[in-house]
N, C-alpha and C positions, 0 to 999 in steps of 0.2 A: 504494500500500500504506500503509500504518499506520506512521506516523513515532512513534517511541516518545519520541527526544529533544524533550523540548517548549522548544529556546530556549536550553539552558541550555547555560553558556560553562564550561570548563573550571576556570576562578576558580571557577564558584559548585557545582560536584565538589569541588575539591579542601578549598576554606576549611572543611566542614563536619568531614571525613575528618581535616585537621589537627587541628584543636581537637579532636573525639572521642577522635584519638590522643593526643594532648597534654594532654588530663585524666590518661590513663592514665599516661602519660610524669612526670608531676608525681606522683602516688603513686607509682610502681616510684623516682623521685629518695627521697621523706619512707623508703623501705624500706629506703635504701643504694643501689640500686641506680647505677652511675659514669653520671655523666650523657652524657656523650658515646654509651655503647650506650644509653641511654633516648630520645636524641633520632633515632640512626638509624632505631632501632626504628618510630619517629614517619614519618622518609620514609618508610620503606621502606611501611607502611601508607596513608600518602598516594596514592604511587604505584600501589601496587595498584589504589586504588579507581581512581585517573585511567585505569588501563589498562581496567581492566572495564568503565567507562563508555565510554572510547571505544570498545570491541569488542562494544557492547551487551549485556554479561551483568547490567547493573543498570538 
């Protein structure tokens, strides 16, 4: 059958997902937002994505 994953190792899921979230994580900081719930915020997004890739929903 049709291998969707072409190679890619969980680092190179997750590296992009952080930084995406981490742009947004750095504006919701400049808004006030306490940083500690801006960087959760950050895994918790990370994670997601790692999960949906390993369960092939991306």
């Amino acid at each position: 059958m049709y291998k969707s994953k072409s190679g890619r190792t969980l680092f190179d899921v997750a590296l992009p997902a952080a930084i995406g979230a981490g742009v947004v994580t750095t504006f919701a900081i400049a808004q006030g937002q306490h940083p500690a719930m801006a960087i959760a915020i950050t895994a918790i997004a990370t994670i997601f994505t790692v999960v949906c890739y390993r369960f092939d929903l991306i």
